[in-house]
Backbone and ligand atoms as CSV (ligand in chain L), in Angstrom:
chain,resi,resn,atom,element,x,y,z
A,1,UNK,N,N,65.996,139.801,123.354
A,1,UNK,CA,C,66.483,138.662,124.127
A,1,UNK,C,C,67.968,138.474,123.929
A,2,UNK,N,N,68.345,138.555,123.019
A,2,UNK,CA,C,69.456,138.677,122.571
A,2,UNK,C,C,70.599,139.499,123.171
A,3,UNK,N,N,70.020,140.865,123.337
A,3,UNK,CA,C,71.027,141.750,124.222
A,3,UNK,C,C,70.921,141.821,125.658
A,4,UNK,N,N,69.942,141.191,126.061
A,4,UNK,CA,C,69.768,141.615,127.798
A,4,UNK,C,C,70.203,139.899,128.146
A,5,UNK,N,N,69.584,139.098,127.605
A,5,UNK,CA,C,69.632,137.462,128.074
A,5,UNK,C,C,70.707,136.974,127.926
A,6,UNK,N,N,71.613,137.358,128.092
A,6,UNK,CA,C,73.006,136.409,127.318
A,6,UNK,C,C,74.363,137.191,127.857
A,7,UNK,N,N,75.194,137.447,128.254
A,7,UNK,CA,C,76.147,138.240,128.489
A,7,UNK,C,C,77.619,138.204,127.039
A,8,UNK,N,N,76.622,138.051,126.026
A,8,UNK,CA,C,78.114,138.226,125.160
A,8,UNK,C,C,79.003,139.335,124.957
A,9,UNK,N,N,79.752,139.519,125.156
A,9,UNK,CA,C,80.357,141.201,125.556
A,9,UNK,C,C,81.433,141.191,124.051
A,10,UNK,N,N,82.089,142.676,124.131
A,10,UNK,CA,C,82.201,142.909,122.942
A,10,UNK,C,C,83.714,141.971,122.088
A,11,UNK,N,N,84.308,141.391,122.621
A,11,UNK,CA,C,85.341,140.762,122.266
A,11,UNK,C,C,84.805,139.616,121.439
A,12,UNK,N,N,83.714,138.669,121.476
A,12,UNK,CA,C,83.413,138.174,121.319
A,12,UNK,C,C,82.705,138.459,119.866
A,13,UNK,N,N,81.847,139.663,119.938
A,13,UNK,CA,C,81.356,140.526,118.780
A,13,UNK,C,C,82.631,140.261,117.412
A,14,UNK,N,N,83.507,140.585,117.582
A,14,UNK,CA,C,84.835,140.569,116.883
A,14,UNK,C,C,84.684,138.878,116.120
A,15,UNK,N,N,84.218,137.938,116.704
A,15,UNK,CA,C,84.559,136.807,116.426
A,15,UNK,C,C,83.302,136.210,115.778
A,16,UNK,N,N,82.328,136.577,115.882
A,16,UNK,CA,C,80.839,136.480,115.256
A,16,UNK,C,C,80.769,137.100,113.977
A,17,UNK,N,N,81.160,137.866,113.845
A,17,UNK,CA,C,81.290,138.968,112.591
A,17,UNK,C,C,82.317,137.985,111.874
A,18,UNK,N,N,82.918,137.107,112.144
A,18,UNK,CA,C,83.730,136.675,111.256
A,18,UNK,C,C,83.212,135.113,110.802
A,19,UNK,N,N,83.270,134.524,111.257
A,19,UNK,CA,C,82.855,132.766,110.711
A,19,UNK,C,C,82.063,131.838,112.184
A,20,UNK,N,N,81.795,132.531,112.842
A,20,UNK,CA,C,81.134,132.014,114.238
A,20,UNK,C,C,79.232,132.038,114.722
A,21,UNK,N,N,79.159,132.890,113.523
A,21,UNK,CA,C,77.850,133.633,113.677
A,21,UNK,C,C,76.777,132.351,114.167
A,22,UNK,N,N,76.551,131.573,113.450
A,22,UNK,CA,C,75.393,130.928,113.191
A,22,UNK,C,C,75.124,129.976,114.232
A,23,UNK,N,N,76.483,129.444,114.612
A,23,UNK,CA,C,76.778,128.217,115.638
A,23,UNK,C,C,76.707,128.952,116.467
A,24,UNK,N,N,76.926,129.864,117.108
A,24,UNK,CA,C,76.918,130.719,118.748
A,24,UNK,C,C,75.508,130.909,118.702
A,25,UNK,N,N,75.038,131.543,117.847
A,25,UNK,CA,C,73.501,132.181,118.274
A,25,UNK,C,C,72.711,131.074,118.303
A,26,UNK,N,N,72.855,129.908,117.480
A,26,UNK,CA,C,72.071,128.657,117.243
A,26,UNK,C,C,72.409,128.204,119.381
A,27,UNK,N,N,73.561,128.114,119.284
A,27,UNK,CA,C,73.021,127.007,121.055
A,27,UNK,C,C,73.017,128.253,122.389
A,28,UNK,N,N,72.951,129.736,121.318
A,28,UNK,CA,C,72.489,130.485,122.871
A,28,UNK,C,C,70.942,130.418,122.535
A,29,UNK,N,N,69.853,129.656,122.033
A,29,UNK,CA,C,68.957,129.556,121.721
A,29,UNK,C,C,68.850,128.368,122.655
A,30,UNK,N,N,69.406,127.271,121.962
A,30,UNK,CA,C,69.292,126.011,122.846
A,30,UNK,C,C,69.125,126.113,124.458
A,31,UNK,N,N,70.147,126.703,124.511
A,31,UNK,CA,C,70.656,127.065,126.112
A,31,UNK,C,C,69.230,127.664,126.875
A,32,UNK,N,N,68.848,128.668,126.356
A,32,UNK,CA,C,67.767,129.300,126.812
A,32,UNK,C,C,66.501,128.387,127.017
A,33,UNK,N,N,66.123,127.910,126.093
A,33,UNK,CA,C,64.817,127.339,125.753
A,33,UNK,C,C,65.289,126.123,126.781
A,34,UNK,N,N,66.064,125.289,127.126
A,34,UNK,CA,C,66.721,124.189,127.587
A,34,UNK,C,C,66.535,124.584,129.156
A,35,UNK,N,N,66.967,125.391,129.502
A,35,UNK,CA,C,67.988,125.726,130.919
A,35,UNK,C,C,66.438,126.039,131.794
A,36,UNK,N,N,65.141,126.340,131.259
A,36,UNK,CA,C,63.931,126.282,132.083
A,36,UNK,C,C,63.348,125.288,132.128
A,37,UNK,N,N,63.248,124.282,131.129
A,37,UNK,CA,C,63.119,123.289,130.950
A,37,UNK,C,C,63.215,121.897,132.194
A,38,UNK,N,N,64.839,122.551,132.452
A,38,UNK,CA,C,65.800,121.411,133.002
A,38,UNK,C,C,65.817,121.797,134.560
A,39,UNK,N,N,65.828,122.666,134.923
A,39,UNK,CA,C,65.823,123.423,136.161
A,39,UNK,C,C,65.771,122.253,137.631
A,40,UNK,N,N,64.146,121.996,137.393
A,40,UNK,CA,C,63.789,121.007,138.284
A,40,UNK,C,C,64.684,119.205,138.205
A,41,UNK,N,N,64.973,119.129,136.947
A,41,UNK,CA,C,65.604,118.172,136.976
A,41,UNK,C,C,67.184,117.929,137.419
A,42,UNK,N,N,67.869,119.194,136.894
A,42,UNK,CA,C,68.993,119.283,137.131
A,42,UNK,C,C,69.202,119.397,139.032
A,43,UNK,N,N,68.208,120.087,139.373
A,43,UNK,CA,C,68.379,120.199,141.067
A,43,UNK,C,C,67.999,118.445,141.790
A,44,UNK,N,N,67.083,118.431,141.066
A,44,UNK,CA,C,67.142,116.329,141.348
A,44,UNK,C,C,68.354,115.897,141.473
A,45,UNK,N,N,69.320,115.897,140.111
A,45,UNK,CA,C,70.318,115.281,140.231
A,45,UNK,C,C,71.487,115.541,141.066
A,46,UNK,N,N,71.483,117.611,141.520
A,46,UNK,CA,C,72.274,117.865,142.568
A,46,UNK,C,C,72.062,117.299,143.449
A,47,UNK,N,N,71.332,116.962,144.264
A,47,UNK,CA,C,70.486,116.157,145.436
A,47,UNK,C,C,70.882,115.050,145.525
A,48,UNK,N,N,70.480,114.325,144.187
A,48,UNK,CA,C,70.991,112.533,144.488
A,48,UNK,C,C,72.511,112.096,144.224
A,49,UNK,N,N,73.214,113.688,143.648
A,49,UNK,CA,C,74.754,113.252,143.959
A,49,UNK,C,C,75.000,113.620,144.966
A,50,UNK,N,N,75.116,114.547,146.275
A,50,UNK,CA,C,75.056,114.951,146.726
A,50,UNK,C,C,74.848,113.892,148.237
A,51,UNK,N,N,73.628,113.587,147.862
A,51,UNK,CA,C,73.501,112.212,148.816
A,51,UNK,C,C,73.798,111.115,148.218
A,52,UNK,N,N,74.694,110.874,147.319
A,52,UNK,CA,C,75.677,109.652,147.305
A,52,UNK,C,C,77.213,109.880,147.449
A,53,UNK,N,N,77.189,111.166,147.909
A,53,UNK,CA,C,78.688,111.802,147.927
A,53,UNK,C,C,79.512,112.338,147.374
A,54,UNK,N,N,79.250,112.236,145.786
A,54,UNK,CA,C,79.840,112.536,144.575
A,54,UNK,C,C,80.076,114.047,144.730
A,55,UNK,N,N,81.045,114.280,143.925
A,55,UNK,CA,C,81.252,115.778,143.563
A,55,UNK,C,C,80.568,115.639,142.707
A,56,UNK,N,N,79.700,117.321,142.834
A,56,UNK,CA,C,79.692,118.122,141.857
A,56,UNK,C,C,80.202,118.372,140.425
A,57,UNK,N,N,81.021,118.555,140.238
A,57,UNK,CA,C,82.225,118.505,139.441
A,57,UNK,C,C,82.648,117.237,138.768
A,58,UNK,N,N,81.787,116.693,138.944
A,58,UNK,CA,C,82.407,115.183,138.335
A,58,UNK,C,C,81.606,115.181,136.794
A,59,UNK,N,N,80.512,115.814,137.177
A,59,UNK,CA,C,79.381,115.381,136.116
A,59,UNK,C,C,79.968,116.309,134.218
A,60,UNK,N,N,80.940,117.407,134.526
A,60,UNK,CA,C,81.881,117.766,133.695
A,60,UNK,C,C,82.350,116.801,132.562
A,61,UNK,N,N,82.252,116.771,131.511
A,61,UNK,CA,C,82.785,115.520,130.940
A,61,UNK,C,C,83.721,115.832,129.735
A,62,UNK,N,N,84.901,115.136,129.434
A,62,UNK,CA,C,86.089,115.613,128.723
A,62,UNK,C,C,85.299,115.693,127.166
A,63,UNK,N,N,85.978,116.583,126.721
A,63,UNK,CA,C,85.326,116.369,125.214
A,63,UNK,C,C,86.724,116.925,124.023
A,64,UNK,N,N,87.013,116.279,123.399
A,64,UNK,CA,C,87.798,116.413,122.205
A,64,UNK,C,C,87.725,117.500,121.256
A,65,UNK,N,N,88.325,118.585,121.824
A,65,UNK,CA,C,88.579,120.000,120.344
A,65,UNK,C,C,89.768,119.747,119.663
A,66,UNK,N,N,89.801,121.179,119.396
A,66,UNK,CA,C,91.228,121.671,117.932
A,66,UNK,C,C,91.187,123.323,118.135
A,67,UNK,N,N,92.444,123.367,118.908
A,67,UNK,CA,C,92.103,124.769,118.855
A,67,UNK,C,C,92.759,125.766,117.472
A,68,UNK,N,N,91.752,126.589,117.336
A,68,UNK,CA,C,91.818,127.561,116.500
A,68,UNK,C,C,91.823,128.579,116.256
A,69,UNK,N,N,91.855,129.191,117.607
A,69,UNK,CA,C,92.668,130.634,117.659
A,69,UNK,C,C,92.698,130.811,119.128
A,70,UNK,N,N,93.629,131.842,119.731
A,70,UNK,CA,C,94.427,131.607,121.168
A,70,UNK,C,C,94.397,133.128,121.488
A,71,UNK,N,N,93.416,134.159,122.157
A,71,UNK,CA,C,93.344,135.291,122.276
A,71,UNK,C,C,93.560,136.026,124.025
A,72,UNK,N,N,95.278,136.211,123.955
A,72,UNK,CA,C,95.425,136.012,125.600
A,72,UNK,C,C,95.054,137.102,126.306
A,73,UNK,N,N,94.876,138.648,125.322
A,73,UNK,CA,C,94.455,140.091,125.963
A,73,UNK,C,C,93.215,139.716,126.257
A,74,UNK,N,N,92.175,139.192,125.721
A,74,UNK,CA,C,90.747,138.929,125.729
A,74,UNK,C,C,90.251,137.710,126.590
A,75,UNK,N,N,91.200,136.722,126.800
A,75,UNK,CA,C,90.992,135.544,128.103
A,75,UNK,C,C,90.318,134.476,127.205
A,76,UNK,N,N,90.742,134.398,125.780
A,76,UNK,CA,C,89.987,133.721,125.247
A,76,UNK,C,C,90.542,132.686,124.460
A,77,UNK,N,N,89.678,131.366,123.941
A,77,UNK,CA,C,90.193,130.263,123.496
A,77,UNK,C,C,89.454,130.265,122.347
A,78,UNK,N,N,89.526,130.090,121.189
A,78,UNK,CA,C,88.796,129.632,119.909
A,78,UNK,C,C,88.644,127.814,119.786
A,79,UNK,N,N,87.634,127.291,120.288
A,79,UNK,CA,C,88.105,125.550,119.619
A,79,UNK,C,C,86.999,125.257,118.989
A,80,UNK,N,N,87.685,124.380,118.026
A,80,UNK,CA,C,86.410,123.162,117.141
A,80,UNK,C,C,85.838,122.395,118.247
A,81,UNK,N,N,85.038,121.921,118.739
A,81,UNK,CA,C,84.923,120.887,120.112
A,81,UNK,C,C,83.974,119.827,118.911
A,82,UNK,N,N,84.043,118.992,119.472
A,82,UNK,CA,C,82.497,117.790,119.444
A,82,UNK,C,C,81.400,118.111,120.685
A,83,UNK,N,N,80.288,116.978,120.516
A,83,UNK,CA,C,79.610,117.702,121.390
A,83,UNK,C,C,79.739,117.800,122.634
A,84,UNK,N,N,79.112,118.332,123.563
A,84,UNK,CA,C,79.538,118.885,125.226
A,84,UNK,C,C,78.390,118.640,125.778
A,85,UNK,N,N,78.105,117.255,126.548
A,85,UNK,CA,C,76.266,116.995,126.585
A,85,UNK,C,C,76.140,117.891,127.627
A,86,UNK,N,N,77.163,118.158,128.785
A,86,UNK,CA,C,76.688,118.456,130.307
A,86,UNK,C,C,76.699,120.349,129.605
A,87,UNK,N,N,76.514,120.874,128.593
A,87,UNK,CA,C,76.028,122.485,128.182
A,87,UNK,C,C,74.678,122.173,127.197
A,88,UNK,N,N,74.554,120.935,126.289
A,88,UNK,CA,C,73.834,120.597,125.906
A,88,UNK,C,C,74.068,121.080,124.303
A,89,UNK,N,N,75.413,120.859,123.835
A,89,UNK,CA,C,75.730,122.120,122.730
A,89,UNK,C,C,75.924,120.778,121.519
A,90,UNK,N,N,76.011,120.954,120.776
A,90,UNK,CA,C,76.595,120.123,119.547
A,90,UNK,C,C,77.678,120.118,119.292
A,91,UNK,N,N,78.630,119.597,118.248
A,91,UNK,CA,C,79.785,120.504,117.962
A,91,UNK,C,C,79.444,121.122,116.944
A,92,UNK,N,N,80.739,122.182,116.922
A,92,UNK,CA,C,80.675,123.780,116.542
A,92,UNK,C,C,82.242,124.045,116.506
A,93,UNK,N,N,82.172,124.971,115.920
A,93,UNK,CA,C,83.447,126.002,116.532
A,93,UNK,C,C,83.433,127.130,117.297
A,94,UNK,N,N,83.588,127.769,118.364
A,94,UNK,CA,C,83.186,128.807,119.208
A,94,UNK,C,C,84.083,129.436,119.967
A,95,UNK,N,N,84.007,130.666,120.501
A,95,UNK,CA,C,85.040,131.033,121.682
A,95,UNK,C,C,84.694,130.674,122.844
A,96,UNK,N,N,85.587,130.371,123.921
A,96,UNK,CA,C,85.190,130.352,125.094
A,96,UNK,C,C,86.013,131.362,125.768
A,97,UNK,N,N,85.637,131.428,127.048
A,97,UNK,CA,C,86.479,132.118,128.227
A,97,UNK,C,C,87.211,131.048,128.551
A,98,UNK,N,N,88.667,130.996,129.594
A,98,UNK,CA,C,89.221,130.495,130.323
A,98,UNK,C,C,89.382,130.733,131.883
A,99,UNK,N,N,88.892,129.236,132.692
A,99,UNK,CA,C,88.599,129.458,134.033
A,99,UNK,C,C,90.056,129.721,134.658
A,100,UNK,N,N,91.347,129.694,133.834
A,100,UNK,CA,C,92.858,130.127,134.263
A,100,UNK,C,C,93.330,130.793,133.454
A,101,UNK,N,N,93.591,131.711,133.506
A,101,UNK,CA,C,94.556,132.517,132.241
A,101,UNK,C,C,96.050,131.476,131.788
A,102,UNK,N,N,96.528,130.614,132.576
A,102,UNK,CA,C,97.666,129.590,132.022
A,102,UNK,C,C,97.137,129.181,131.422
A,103,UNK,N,N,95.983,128.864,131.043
A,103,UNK,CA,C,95.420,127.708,130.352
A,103,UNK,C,C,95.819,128.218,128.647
A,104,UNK,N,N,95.870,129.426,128.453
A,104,UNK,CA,C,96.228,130.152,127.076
A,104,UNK,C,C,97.643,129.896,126.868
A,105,UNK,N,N,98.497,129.666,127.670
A,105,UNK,CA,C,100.048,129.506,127.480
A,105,UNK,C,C,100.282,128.096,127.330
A,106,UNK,N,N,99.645,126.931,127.697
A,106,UNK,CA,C,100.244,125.575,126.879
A,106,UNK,C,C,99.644,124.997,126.183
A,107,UNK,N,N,98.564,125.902,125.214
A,107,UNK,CA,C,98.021,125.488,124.349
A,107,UNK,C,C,98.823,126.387,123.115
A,108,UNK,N,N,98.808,125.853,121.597
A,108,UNK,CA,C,98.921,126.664,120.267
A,108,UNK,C,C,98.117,125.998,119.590
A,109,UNK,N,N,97.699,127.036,118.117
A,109,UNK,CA,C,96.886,126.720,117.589
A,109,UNK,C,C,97.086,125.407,116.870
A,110,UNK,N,N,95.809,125.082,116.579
A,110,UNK,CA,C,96.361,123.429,115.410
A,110,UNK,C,C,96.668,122.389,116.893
A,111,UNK,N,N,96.674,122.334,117.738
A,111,UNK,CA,C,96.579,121.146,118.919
A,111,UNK,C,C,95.325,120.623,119.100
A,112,UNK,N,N,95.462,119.346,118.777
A,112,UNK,CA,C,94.586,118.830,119.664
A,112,UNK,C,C,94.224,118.743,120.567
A,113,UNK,N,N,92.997,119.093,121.700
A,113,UNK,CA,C,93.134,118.726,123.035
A,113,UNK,C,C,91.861,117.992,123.762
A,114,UNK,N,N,92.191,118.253,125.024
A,114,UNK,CA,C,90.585,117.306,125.723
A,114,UNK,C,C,90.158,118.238,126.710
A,115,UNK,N,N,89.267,118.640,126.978
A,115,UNK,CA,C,89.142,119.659,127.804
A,115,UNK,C,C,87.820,119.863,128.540
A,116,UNK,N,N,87.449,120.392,129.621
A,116,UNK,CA,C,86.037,120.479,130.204
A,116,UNK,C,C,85.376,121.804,129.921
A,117,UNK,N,N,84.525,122.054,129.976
A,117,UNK,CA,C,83.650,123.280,129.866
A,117,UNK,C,C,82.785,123.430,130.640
A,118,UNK,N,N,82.021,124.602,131.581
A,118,UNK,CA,C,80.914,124.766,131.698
A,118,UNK,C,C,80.488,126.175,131.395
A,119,UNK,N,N,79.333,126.879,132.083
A,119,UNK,CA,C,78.995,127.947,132.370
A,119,UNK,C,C,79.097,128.818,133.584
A,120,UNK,N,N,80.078,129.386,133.683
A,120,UNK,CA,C,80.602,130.225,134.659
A,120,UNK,C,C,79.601,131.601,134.716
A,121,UNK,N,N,79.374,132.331,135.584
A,121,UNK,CA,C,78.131,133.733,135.199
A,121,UNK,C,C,77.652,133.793,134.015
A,122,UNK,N,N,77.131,132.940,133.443
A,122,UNK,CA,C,76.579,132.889,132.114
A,122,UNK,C,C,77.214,133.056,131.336
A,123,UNK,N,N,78.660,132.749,131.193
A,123,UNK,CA,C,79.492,132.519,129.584
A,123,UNK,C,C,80.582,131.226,129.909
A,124,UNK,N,N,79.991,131.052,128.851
A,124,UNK,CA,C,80.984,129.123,128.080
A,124,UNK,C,C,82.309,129.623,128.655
A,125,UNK,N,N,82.869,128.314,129.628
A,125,UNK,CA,C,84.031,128.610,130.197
A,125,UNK,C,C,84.591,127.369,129.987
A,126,UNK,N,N,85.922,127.665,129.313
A,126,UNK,CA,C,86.775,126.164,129.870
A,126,UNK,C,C,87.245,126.202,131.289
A,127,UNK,N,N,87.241,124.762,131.990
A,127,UNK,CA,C,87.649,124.552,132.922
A,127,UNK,C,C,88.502,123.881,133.138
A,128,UNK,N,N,89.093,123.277,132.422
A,128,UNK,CA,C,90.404,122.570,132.160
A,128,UNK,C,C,90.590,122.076,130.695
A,129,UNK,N,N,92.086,122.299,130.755
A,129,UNK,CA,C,92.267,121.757,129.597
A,129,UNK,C,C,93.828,120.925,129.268
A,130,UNK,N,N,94.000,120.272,128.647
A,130,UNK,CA,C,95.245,119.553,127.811
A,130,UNK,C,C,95.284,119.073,126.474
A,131,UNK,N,N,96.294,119.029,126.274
A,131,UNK,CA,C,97.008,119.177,125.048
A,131,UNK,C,C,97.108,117.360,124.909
A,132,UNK,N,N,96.435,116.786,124.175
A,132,UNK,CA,C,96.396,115.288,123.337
A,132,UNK,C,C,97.853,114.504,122.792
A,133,UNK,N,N,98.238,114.175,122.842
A,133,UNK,CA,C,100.095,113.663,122.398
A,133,UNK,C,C,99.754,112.763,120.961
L,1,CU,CU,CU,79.956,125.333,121.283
């Protein structure tokens, strides 16, 4: 399940092997067991936003990291986050992808920031992000 269910590709491998292990595999568990679960419900709620007009996109919700490592050959972000209800994750520390490659240039490590996430083709994506003052 592990190698076919999940698209973690090998850059990521690099970052598991080091201090990430337990927290990644722990909510690609969640995710799984969750995401059949929710299916029917989650299409409810597309529906009744949908017919109240709302974006899509709204239901995204900011959540407070620290980033901790900034990997721009690989498209990747390292952050501490808190939790992220709309992935269903806890906080952790983890890599993500970035839905902009700028998004790696006005961030450095040790910033605070606020940022959105979802699941883009099946890998944790930020979707926006900023830097906290
Ligand atoms: Cu996480």
């Amino acid at each position: 399940m592990h190698s076919n269910g999940v698209n973690w590709d090998e850059p990521t491998r690099v970052e598991r092997s080091g201090h990430d292990e337990c927290p990644i595999l722990l909510h690609m568990e969640n995710t799984v067991n969750t995401s059949t679960l929710r299916r029917p419900l989650k299409q409810l709620a597309v529906s009744a936003l949908l017919s109240l007009g709302l974006s899509f996109a709204a239901h995204a919700q900011a959540v407070d990291g620290e980033v901790r490592k900034v990997d721009v050959d690989a498209g990747k972000i390292t952050l501490k986050h808190g939790e992220i209800r709309n992935l269903d994750m806890p906080a952790m520390q983890m890599a993500f992808r970035v839905a902009d490659p700028a998004f790696l240039k006005k961030v450095n490590v040790g910033d605070k920031v606020s940022f959105t996430a979802d699941k883009v083709n099946g890998q944790f994506t930020v979707t926006s992000i900023d830097v906290k003052k």
